[in-house]
VMD Tcl script that builds the backbone (N, CA, C; Angstrom):
set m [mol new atoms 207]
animate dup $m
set s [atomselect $m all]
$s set {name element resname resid chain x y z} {
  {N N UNK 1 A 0.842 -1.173 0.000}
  {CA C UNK 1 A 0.000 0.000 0.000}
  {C C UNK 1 A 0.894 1.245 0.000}
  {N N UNK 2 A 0.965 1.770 -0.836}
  {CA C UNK 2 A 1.260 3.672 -0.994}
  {C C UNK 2 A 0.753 4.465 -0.614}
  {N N UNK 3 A 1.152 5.699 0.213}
  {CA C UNK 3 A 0.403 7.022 0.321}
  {C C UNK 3 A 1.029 7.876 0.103}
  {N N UNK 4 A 0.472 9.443 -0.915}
  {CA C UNK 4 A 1.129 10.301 -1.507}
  {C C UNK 4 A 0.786 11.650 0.186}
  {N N UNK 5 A 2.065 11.911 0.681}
  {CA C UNK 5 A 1.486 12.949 1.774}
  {C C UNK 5 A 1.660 14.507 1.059}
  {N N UNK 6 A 1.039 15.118 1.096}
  {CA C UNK 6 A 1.237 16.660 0.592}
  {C C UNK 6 A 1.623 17.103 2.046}
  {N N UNK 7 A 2.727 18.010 2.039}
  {CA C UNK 7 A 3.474 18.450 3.260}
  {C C UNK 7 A 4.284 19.675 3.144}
  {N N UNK 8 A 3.223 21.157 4.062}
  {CA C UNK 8 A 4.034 21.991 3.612}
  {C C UNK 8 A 4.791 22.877 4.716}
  {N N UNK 9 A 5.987 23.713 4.695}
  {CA C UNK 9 A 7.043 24.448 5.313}
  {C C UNK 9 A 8.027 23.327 5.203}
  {N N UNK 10 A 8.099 22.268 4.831}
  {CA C UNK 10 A 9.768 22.122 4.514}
  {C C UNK 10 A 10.132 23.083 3.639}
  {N N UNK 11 A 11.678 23.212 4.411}
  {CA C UNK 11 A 12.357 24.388 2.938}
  {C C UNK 11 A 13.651 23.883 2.475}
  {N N UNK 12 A 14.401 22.814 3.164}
  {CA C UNK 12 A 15.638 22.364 2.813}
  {C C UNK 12 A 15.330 20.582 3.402}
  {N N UNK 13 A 17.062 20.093 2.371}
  {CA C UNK 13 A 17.271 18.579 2.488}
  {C C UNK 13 A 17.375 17.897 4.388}
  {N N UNK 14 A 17.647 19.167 5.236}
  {CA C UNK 14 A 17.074 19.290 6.558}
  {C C UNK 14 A 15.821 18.553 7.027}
  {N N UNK 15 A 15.090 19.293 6.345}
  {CA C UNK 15 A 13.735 19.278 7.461}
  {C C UNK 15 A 12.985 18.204 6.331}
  {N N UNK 16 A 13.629 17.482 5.137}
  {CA C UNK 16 A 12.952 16.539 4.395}
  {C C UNK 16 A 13.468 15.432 4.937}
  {N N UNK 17 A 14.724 15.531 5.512}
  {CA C UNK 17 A 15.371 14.048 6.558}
  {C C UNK 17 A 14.641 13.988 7.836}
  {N N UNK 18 A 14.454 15.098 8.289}
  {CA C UNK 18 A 13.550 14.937 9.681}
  {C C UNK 18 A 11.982 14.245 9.039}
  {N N UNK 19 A 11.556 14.723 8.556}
  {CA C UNK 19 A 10.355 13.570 7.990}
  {C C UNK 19 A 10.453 12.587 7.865}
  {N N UNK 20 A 11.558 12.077 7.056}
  {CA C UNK 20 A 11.702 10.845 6.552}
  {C C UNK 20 A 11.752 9.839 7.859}
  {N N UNK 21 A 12.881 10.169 8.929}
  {CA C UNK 21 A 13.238 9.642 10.152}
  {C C UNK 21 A 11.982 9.382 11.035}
  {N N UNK 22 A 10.986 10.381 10.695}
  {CA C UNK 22 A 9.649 10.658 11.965}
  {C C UNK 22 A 8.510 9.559 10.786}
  {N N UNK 23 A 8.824 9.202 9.688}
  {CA C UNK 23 A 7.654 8.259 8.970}
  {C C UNK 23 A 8.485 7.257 9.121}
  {N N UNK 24 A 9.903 6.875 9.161}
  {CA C UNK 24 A 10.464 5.481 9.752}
  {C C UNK 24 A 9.906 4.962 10.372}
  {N N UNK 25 A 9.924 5.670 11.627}
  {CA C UNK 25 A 9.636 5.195 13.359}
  {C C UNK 25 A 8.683 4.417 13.653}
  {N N UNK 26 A 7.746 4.463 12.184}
  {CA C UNK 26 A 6.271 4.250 12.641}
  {C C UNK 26 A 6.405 2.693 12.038}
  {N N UNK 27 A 6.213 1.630 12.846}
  {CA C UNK 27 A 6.424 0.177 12.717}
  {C C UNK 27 A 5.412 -0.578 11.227}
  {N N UNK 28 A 4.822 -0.040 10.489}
  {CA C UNK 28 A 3.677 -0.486 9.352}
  {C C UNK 28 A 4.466 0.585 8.138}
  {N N UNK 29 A 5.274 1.204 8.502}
  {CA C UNK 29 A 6.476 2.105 7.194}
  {C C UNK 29 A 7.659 0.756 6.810}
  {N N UNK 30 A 7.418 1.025 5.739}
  {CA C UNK 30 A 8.023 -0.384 4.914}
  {C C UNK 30 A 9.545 0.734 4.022}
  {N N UNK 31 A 8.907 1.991 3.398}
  {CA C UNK 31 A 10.219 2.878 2.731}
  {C C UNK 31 A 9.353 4.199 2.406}
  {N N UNK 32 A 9.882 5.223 2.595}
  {CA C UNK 32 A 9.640 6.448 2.661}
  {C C UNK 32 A 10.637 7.137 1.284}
  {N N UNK 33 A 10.138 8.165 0.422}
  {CA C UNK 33 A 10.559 8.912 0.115}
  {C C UNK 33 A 10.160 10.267 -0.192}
  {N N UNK 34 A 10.738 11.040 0.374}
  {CA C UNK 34 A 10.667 12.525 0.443}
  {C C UNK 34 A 10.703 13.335 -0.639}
  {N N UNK 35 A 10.272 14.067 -1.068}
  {CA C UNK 35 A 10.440 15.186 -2.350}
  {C C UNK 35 A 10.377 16.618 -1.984}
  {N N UNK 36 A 10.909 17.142 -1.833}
  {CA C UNK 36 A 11.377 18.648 -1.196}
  {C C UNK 36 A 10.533 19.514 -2.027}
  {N N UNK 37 A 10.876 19.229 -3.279}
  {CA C UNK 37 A 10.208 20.223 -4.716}
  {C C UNK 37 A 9.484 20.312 -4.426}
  {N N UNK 38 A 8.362 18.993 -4.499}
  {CA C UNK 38 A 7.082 18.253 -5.193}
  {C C UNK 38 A 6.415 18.692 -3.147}
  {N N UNK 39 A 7.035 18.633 -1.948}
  {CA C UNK 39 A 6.401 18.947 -1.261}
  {C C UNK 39 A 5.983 17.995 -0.340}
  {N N UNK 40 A 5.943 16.295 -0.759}
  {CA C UNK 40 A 5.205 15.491 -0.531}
  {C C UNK 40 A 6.479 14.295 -0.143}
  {N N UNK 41 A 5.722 14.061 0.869}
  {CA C UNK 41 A 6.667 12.283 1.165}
  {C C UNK 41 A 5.216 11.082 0.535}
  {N N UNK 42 A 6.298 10.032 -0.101}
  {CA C UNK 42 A 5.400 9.097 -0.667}
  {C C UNK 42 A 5.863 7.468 0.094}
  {N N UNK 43 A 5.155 7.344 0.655}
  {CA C UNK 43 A 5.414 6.084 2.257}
  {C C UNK 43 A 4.802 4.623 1.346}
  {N N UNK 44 A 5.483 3.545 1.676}
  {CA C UNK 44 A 5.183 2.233 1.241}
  {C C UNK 44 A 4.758 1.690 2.870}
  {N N UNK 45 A 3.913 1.283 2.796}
  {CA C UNK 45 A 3.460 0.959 3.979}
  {C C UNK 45 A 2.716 -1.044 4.323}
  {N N UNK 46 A 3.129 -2.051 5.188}
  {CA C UNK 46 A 3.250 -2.928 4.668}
  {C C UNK 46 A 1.855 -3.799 5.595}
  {N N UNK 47 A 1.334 -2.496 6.465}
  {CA C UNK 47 A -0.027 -2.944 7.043}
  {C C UNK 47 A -0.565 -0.993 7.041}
  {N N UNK 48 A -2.238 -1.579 6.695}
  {CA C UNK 48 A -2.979 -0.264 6.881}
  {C C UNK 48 A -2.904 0.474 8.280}
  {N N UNK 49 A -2.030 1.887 7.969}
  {CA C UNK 49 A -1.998 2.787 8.676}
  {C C UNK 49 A -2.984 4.448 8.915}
  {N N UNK 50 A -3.462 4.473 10.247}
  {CA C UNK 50 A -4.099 5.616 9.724}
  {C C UNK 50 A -3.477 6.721 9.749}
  {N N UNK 51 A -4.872 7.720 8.437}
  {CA C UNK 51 A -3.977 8.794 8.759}
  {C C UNK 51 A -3.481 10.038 9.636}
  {N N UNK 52 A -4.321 9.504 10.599}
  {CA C UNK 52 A -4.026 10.480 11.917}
  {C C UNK 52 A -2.695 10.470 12.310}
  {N N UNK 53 A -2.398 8.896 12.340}
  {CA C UNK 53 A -0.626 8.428 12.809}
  {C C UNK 53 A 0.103 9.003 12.054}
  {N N UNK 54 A -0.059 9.222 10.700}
  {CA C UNK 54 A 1.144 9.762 10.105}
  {C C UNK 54 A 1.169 11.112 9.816}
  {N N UNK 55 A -0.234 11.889 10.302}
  {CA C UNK 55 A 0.246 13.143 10.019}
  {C C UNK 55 A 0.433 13.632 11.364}
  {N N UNK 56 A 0.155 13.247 12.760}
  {CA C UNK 56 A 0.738 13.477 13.987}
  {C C UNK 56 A 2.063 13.350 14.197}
  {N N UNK 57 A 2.880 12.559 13.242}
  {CA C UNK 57 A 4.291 11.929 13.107}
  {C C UNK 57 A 5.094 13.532 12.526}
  {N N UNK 58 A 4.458 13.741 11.446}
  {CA C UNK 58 A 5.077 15.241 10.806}
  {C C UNK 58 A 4.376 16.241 11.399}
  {N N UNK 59 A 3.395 16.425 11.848}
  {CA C UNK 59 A 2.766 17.833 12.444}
  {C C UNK 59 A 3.548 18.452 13.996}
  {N N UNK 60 A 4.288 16.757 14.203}
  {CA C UNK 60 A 4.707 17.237 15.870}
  {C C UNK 60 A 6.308 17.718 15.099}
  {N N UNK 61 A 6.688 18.030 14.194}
  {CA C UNK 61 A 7.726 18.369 13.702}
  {C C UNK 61 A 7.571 19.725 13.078}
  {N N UNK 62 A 6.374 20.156 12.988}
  {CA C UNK 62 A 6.660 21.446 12.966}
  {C C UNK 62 A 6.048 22.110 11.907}
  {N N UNK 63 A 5.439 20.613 10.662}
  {CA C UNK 63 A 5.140 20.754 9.589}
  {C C UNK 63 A 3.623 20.878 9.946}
  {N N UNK 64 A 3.268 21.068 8.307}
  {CA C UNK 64 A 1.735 20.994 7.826}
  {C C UNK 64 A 0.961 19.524 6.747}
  {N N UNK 65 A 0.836 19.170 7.436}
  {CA C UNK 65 A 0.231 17.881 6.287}
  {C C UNK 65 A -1.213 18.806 5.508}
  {N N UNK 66 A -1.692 18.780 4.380}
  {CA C UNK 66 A -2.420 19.970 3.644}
  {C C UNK 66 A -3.255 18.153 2.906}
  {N N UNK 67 A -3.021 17.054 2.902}
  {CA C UNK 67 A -3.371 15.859 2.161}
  {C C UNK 67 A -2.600 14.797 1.930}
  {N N UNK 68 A -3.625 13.891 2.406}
  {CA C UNK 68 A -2.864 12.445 2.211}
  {C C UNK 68 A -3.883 11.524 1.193}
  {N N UNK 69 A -3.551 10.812 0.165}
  {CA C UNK 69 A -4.413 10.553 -1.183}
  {C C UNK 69 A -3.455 9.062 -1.311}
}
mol reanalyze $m
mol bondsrecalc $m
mol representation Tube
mol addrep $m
């Protein structure tokens, strides 16, 4: 299962590693990748996660989750 996160105030390869590390943590994250440009981390996930968990994961970081699709 894939989820595309729309995620905004990252501004550097910084605060796109702190995401990546904070969607690790979460035990049903199978591989994460981040897109700084595009805004959005896109998570492989290997049991259904909700999306409260993963946008509490980036929101306590400082960010904005704006959609998860």
């Amino acid at each position: 299962m894939k989820k595309t996160i729309k995620i905004e105030g990252m501004s550097c390869e910084h605060c796109a590693k702190k995401v990546e590390l904070a969607l690790k943590s979460i035990a049903e994250v199978k591989k994460v990748k981040v897109q700084l440009k595009k805004k959005e981390a896109i998570v492989t996930l290997d049991a259904s996660v909700d999306n409260q968990v993963l946008t509490s994961a980036i929101e306590s970081l400082g960010y904005q989750v704006t959609e998860i699709l």
